[in-house]
FIPA-306297 format. One record per residue: residue in three letters; x, y, z of N, C-alpha, C in turn. Coordinates in nm, 4 decimals, always signed. Example, Ala and Ser with C-alpha at 12.3 -4.5 7.8 and 13.67 -1.06 7.14 Angstrom:
BEGIN
{type = ALA	n_c1 = +1.3190	n_c2 = -0.5690	n_c3 = +0.7800	ca_c1 = +1.2300	ca_c2 = -0.4500	ca_c3 = +0.7800	c_c1 = +1.3200	c_c2 = -0.3300	c_c3 = +0.7800}
{type = SER	n_c1 = +1.2850	n_c2 = -0.2250	n_c3 = +0.7080	ca_c1 = +1.3670	ca_c2 = -0.1060	ca_c3 = +0.7140	c_c1 = +1.2900	c_c2 = +0.0030	c_c3 = +0.7870}
This chain:
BEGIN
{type = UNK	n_c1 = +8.7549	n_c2 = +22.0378	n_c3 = +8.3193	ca_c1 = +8.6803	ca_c2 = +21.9147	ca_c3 = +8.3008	c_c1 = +8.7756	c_c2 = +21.8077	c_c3 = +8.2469}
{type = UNK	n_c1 = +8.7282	n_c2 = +21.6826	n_c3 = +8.3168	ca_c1 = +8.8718	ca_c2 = +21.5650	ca_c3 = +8.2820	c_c1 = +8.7593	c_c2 = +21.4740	c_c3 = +8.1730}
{type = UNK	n_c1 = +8.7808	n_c2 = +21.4535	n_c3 = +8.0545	ca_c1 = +8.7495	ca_c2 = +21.3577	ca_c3 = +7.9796	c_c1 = +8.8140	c_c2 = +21.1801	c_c3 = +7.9576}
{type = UNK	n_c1 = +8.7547	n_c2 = +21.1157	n_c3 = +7.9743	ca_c1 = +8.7678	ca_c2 = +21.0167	ca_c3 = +8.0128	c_c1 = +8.8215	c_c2 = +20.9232	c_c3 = +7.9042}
{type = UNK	n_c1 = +8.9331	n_c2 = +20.9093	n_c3 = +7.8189	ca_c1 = +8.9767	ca_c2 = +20.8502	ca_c3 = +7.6783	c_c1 = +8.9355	c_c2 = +20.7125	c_c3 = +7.7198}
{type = UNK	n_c1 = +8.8685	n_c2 = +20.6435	n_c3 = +7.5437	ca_c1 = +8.7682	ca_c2 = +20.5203	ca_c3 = +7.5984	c_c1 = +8.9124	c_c2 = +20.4180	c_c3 = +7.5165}
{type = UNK	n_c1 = +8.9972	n_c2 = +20.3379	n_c3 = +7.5880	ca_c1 = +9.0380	ca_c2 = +20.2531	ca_c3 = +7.5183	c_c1 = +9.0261	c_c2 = +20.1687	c_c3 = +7.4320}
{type = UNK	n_c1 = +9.1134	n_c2 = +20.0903	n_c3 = +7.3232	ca_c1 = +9.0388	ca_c2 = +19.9580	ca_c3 = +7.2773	c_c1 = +9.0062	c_c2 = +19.8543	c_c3 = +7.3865}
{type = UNK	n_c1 = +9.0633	n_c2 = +19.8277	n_c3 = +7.4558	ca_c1 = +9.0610	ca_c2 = +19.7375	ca_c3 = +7.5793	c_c1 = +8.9253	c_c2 = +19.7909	c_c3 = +7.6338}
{type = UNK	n_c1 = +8.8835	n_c2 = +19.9479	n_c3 = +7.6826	ca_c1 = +8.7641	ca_c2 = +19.9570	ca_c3 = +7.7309	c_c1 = +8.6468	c_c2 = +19.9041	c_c3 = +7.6593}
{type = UNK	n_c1 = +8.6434	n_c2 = +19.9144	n_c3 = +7.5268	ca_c1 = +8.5158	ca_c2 = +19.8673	ca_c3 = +7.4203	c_c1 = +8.5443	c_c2 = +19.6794	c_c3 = +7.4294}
{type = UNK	n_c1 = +8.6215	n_c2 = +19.6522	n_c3 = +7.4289	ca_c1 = +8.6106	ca_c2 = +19.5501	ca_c3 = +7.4451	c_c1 = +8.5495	c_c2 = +19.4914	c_c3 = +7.5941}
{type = UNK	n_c1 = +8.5887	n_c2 = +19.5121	n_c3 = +7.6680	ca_c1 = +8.5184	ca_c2 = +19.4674	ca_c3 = +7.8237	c_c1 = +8.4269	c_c2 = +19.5469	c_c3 = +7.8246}
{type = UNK	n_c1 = +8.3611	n_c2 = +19.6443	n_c3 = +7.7693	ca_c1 = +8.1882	ca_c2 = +19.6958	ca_c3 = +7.7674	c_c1 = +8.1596	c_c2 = +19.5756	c_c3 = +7.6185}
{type = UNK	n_c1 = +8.1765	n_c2 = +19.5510	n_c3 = +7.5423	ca_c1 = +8.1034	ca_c2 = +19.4427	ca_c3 = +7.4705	c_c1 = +8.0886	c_c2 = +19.3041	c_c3 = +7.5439}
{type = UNK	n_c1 = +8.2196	n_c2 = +19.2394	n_c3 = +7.6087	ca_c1 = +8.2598	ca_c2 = +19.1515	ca_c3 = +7.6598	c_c1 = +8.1279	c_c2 = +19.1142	c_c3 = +7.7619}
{type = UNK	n_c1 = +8.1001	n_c2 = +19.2449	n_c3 = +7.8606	ca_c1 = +7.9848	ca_c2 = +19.2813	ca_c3 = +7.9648	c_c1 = +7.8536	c_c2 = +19.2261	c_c3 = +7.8884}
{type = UNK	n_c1 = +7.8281	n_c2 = +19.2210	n_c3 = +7.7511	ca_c1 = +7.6996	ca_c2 = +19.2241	ca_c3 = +7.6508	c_c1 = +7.6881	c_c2 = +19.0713	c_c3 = +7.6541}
{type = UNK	n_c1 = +7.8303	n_c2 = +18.9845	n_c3 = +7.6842	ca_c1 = +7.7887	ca_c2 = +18.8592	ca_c3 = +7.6314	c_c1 = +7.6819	c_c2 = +18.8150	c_c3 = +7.7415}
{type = UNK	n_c1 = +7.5700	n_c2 = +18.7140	n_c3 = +7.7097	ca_c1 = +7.4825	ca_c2 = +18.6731	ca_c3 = +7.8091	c_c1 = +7.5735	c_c2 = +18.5243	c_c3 = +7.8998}
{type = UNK	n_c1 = +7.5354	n_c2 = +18.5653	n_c3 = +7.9972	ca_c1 = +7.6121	ca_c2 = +18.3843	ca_c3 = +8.0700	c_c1 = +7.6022	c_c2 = +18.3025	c_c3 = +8.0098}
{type = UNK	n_c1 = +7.7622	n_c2 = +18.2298	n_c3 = +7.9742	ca_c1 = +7.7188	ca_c2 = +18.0980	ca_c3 = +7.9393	c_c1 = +7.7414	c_c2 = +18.1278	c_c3 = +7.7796}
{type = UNK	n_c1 = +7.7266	n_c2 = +18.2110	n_c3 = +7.7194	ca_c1 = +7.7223	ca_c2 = +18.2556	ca_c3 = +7.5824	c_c1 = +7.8666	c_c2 = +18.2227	c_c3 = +7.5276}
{type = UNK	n_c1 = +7.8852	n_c2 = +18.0917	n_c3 = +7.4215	ca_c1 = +8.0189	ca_c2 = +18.1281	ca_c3 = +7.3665	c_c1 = +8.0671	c_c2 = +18.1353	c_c3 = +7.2248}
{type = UNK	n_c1 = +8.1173	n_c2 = +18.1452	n_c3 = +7.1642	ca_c1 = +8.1772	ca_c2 = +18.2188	ca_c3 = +7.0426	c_c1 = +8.2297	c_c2 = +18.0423	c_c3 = +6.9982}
{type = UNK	n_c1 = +8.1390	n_c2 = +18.0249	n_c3 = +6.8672	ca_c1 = +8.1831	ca_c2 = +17.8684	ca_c3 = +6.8132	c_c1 = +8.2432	c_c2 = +17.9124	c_c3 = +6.6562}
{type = UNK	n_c1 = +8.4021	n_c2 = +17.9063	n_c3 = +6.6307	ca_c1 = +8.4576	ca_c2 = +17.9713	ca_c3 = +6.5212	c_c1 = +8.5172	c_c2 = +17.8458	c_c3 = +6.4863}
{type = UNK	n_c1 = +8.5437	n_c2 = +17.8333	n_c3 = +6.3470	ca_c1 = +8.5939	ca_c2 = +17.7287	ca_c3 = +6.2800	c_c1 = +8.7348	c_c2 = +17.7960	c_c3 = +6.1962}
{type = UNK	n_c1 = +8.7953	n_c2 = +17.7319	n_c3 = +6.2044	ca_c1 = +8.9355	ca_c2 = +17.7947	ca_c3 = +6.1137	c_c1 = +8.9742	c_c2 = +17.6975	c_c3 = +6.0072}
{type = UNK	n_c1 = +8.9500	n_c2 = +17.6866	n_c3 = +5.8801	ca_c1 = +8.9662	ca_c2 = +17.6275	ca_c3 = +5.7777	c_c1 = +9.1193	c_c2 = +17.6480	c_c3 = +5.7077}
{type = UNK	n_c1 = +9.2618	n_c2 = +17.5502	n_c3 = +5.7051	ca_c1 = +9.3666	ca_c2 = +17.5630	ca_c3 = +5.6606	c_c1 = +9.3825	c_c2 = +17.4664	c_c3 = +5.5613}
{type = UNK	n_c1 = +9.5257	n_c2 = +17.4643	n_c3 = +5.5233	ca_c1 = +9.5754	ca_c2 = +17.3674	ca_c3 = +5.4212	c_c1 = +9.7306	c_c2 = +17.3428	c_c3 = +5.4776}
{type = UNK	n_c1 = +9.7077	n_c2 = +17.2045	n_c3 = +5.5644	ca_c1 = +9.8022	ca_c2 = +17.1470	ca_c3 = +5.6319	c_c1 = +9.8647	c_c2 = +17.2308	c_c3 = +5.7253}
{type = UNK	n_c1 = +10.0112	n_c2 = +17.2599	n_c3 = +5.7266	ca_c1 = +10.1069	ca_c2 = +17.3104	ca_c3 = +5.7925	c_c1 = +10.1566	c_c2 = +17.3871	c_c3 = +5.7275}
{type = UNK	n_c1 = +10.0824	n_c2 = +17.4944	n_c3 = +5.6761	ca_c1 = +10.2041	ca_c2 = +17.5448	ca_c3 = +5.5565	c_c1 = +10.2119	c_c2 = +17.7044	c_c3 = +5.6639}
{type = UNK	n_c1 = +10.2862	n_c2 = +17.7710	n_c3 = +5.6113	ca_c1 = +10.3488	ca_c2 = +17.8950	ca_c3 = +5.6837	c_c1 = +10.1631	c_c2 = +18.0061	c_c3 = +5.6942}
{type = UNK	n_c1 = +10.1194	n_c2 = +17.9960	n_c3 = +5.5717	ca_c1 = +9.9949	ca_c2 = +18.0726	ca_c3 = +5.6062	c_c1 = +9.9133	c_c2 = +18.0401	c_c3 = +5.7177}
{type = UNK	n_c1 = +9.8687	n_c2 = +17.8855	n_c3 = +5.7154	ca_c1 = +9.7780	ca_c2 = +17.8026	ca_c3 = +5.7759	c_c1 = +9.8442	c_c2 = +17.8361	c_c3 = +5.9879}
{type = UNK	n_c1 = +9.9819	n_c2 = +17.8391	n_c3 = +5.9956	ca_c1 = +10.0202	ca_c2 = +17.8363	ca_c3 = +6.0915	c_c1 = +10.0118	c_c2 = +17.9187	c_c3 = +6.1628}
{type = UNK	n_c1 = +10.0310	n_c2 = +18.0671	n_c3 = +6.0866	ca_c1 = +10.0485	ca_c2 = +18.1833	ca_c3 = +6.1312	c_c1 = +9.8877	c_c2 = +18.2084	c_c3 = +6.1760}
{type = UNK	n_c1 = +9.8115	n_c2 = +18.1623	n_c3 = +6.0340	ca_c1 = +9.6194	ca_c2 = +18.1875	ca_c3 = +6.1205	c_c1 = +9.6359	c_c2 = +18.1587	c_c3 = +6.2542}
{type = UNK	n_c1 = +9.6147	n_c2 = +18.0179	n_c3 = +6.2576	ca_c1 = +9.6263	ca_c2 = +17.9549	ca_c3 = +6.3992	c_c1 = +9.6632	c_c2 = +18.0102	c_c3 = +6.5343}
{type = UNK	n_c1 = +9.8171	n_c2 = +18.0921	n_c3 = +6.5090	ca_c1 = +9.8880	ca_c2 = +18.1387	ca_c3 = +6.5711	c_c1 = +9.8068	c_c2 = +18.2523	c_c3 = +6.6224}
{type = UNK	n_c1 = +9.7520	n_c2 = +18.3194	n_c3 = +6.5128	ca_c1 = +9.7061	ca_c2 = +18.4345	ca_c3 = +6.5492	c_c1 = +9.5412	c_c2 = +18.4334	c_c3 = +6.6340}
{type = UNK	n_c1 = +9.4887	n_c2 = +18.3458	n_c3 = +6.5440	ca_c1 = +9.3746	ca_c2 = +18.3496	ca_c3 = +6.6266	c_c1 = +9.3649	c_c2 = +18.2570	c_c3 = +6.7938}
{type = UNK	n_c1 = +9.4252	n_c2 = +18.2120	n_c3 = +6.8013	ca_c1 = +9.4447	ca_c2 = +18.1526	ca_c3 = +6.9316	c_c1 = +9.4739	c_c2 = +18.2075	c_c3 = +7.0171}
{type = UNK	n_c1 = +9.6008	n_c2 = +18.3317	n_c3 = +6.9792	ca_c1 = +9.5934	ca_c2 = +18.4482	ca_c3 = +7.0585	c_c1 = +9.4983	c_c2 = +18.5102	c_c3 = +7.0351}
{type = UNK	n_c1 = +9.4734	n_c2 = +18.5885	n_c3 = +6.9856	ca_c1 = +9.3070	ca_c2 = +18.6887	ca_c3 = +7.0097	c_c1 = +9.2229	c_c2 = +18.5903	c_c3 = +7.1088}
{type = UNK	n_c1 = +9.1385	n_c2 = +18.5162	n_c3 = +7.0588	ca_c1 = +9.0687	ca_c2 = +18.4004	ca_c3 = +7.1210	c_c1 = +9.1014	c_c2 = +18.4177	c_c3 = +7.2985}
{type = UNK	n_c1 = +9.2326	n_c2 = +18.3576	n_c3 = +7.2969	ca_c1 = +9.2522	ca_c2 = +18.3930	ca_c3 = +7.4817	c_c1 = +9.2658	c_c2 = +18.4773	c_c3 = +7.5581}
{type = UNK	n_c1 = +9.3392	n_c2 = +18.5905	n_c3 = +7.4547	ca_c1 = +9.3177	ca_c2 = +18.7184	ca_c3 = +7.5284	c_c1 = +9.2138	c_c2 = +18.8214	c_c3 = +7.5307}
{type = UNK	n_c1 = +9.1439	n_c2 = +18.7791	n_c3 = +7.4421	ca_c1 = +8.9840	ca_c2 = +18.8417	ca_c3 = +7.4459	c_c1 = +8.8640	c_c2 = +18.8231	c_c3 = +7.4642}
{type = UNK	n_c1 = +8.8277	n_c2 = +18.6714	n_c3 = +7.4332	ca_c1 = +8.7164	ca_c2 = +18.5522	ca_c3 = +7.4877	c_c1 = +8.7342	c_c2 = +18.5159	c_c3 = +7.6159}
{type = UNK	n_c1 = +8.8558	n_c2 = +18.5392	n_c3 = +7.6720	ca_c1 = +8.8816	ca_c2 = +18.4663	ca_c3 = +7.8159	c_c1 = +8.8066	c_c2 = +18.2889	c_c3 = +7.8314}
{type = UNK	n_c1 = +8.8143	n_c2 = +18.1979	n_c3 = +7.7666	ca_c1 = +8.7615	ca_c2 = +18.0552	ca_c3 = +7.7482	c_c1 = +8.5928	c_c2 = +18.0548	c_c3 = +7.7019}
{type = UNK	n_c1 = +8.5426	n_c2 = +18.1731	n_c3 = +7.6769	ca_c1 = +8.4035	ca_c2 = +18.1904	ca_c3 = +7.6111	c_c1 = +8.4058	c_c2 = +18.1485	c_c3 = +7.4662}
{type = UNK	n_c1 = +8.4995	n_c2 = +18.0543	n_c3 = +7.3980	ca_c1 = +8.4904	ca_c2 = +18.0499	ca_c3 = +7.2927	c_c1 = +8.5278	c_c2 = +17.8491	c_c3 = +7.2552}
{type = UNK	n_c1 = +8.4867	n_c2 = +17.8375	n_c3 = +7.1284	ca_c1 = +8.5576	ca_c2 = +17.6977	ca_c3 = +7.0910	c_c1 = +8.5749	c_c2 = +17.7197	c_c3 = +6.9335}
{type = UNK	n_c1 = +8.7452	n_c2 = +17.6752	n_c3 = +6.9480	ca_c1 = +8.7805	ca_c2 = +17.6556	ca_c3 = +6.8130	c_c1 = +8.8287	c_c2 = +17.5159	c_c3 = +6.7502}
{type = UNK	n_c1 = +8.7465	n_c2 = +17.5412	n_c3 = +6.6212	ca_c1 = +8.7790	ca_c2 = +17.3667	ca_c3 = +6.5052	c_c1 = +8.8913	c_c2 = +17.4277	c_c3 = +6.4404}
{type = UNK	n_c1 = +9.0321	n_c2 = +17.3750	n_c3 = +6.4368	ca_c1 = +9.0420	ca_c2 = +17.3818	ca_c3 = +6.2833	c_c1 = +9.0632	c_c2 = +17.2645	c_c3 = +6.2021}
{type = UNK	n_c1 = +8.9950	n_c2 = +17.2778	n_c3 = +6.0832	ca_c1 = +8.9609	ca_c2 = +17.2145	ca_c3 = +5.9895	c_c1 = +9.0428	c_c2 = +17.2017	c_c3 = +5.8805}
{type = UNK	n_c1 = +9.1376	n_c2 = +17.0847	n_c3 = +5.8516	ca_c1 = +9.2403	ca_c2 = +17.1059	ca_c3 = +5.7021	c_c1 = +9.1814	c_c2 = +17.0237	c_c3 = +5.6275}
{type = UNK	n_c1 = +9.1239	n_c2 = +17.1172	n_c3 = +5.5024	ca_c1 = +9.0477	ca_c2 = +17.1152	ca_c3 = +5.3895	c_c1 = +9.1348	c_c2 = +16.9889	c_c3 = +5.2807}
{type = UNK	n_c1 = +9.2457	n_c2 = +16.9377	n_c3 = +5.2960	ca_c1 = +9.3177	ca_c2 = +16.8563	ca_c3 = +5.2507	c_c1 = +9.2544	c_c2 = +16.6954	c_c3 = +5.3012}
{type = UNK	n_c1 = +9.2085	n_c2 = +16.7291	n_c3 = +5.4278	ca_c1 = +9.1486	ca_c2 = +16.5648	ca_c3 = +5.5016	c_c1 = +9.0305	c_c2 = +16.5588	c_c3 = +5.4945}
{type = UNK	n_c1 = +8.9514	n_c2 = +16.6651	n_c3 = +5.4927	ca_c1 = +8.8047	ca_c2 = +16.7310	ca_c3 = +5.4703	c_c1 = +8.7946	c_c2 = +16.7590	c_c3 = +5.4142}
{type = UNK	n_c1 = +8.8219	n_c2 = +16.7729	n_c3 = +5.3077	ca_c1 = +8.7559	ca_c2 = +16.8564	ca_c3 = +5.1990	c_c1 = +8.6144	c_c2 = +16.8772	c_c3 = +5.1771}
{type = UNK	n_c1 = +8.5000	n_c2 = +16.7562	n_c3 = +5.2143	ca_c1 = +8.3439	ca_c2 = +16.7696	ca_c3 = +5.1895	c_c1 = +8.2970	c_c2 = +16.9191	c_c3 = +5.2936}
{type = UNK	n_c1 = +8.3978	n_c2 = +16.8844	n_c3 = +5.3993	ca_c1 = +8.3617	ca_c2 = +17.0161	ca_c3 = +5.5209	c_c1 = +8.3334	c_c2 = +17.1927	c_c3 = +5.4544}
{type = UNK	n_c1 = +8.4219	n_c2 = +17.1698	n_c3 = +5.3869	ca_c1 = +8.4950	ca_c2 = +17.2833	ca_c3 = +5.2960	c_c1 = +8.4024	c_c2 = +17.3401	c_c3 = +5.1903}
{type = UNK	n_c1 = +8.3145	n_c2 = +17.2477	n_c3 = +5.1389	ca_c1 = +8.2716	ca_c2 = +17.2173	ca_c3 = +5.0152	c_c1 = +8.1170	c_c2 = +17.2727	c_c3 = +5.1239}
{type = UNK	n_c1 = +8.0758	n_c2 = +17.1893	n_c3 = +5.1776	ca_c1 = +7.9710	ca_c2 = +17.2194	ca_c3 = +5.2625	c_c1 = +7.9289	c_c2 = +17.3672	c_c3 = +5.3309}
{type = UNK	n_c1 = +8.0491	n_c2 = +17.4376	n_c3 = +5.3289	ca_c1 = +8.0482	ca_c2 = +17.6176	ca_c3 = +5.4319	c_c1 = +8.0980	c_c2 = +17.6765	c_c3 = +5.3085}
{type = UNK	n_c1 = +8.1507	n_c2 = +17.6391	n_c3 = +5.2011	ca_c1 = +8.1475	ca_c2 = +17.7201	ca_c3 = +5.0482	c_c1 = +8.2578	c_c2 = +17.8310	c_c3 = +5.0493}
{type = UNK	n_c1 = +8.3818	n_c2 = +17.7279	n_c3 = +5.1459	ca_c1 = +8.5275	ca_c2 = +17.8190	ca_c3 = +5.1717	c_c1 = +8.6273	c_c2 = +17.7926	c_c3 = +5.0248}
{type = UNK	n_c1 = +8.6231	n_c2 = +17.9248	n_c3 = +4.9558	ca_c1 = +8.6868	ca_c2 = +17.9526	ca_c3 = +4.8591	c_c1 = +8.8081	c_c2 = +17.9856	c_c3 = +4.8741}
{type = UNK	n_c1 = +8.8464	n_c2 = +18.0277	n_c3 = +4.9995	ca_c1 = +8.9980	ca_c2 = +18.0272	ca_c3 = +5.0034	c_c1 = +9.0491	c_c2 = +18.0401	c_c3 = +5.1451}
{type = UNK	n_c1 = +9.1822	n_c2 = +18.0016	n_c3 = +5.1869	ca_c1 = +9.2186	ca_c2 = +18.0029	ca_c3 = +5.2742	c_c1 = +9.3136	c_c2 = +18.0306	c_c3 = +5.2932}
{type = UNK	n_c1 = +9.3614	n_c2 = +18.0499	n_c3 = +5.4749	ca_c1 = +9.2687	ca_c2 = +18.0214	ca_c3 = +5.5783	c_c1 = +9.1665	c_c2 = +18.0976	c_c3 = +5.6023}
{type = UNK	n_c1 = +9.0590	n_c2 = +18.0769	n_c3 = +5.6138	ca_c1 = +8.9297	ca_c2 = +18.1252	ca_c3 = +5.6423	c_c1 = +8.8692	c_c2 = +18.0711	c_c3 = +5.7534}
{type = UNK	n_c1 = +8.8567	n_c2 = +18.1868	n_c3 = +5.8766	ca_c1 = +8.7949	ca_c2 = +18.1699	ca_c3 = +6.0102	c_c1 = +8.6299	c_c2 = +18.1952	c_c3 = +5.9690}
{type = UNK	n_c1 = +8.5607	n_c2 = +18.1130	n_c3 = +6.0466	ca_c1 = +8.4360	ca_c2 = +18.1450	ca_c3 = +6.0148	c_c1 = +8.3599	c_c2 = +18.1448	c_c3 = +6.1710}
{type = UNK	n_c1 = +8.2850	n_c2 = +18.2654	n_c3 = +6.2120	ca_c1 = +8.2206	ca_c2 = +18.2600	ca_c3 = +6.3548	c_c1 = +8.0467	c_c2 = +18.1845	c_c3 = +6.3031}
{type = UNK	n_c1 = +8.0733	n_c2 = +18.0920	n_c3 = +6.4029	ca_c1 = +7.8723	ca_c2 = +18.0533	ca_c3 = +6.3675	c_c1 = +7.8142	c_c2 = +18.0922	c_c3 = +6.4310}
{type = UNK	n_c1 = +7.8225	n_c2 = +18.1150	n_c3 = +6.6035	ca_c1 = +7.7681	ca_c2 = +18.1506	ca_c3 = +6.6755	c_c1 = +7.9033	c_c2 = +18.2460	c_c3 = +6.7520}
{type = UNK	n_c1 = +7.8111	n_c2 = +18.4017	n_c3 = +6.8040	ca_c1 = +7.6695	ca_c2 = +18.4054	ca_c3 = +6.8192	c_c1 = +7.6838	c_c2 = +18.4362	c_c3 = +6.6963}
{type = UNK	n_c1 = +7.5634	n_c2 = +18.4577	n_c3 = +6.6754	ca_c1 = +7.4946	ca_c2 = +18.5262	ca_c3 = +6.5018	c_c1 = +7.5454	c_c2 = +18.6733	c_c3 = +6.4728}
{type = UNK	n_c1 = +7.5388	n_c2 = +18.6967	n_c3 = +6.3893	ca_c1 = +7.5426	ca_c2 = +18.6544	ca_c3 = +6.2615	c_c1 = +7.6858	c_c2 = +18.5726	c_c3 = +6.2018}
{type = UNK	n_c1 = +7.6461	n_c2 = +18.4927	n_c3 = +6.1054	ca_c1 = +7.7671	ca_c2 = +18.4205	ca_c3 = +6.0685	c_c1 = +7.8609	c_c2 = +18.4869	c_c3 = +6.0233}
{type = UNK	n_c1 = +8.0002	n_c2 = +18.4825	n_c3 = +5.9752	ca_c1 = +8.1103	ca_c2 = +18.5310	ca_c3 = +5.9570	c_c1 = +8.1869	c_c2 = +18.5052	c_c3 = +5.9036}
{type = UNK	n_c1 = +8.2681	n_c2 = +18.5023	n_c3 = +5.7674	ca_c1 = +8.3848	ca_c2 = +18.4561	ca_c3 = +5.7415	c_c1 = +8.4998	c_c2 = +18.5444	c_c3 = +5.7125}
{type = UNK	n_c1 = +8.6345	n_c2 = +18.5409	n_c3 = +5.7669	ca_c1 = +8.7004	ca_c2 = +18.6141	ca_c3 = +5.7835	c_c1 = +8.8399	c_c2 = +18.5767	c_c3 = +5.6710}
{type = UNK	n_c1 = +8.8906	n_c2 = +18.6258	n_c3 = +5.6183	ca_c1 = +8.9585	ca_c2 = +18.5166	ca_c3 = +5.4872	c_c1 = +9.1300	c_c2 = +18.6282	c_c3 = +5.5064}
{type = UNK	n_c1 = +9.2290	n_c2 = +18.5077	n_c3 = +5.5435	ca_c1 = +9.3684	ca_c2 = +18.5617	ca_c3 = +5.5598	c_c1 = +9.4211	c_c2 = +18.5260	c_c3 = +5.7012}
{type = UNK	n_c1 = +9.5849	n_c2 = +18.5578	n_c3 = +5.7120	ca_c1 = +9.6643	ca_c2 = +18.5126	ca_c3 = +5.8094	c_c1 = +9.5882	c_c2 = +18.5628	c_c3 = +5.9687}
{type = UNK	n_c1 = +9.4906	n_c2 = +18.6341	n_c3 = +5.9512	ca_c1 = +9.4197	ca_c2 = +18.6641	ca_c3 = +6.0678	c_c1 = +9.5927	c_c2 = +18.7528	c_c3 = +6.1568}
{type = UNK	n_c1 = +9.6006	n_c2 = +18.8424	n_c3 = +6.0784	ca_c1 = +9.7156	ca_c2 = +18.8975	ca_c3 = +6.2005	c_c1 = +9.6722	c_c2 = +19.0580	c_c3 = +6.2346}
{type = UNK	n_c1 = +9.5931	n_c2 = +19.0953	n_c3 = +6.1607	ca_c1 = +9.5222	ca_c2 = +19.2274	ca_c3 = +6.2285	c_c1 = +9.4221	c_c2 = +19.2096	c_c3 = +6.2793}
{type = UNK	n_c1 = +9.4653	n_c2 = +19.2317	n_c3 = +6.4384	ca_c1 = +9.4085	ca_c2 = +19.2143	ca_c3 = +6.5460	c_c1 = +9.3121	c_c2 = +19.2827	c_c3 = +6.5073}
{type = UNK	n_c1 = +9.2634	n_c2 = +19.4161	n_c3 = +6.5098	ca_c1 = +9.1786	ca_c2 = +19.5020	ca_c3 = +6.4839	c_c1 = +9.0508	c_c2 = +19.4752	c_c3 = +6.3870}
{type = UNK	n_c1 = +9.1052	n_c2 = +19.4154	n_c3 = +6.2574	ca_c1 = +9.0179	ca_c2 = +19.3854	ca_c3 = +6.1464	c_c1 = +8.9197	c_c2 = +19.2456	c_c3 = +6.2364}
{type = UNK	n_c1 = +9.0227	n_c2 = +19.1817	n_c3 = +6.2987	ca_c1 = +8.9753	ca_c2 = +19.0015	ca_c3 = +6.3411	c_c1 = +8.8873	c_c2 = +19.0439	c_c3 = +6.4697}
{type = UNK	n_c1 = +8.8747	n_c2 = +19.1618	n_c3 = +6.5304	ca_c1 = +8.8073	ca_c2 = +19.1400	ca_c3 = +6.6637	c_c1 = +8.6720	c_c2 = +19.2119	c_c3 = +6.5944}
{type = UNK	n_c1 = +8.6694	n_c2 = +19.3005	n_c3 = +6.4973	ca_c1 = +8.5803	ca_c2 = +19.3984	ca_c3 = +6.4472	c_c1 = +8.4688	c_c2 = +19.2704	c_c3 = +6.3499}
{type = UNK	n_c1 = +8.5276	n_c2 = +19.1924	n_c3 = +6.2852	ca_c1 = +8.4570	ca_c2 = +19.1196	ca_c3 = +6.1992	c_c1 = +8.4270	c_c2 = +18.9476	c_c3 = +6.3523}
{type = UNK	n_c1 = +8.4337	n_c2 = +18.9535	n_c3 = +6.4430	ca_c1 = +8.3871	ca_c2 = +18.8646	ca_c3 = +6.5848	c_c1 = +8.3303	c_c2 = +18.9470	c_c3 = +6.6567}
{type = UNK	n_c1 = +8.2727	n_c2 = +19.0808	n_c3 = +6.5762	ca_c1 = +8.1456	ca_c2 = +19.1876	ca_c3 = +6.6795	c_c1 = +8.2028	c_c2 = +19.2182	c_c3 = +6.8282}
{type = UNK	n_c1 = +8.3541	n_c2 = +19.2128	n_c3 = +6.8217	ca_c1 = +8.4266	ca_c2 = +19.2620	ca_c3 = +6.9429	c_c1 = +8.4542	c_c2 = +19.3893	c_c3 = +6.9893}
{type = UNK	n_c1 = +8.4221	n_c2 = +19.4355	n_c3 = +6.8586	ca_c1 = +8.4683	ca_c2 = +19.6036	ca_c3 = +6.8402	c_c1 = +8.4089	c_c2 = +19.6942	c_c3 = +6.7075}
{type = UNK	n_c1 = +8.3997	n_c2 = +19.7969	n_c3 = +6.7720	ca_c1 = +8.3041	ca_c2 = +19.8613	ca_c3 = +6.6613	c_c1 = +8.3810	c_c2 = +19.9055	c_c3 = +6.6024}
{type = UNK	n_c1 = +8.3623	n_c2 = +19.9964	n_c3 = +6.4661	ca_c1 = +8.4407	ca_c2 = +20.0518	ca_c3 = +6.3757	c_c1 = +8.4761	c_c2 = +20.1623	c_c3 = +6.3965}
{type = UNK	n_c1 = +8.4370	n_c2 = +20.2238	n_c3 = +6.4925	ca_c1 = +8.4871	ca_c2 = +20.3664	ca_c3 = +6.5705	c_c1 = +8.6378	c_c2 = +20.3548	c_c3 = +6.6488}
């Protein structure tokens, strides 16, 4: 008997399959200017974002230095902090966003298995 090993890539395109048409992923990324943390978020989530949303998604980011009321308003205590609004449930994800794994699991991309 051949068992069939389920990739990360497979759970992802069986969740991916879940999104409804038209359905897209509205995440906000909250930094502080250009600094090496703020960049690397960016960096990172932009990749995930394209290689896993395939354009099902829109990202703000937001520097809490020009905005600050923005900041003050979603009750971001520290940063960078990605936050998913839609779909539901809301989300905030707090750090350089460079584990892929932790960042797709907390965007309901992937289960904890």
């Amino acid at each position: 008997m051949v068992e069939k090993v389920v990739t990360s890539t497979d759970a992802f395109e069986a969740s991916l399959a879940t999104l409804p048409a038209g359905e897209r992923y509205v995440l906000r990324l909250y930094v502080t200017g250009m600094t090496p943390r703020s960049t690397e978020a960016f960096t990172s989530i932009k990749k995930i974002c394209e290689e896993h949303l395939h354009g099902q998604y829109d990202l703000e980011v937001i520097d809490i230095y020009q905005h600050p009321a923005l900041a003050k308003d979603e009750q971001i205590i520290a940063v960078p902090t990605l936050v998913k609004q839609l779909p539901s449930p809301l989300r905030k994800l707090i750090g350089n966003l460079a584990d892929v794994d932790r960042v797709l699991f907390g965007l309901d991309l992937r289960s904890k298995a």
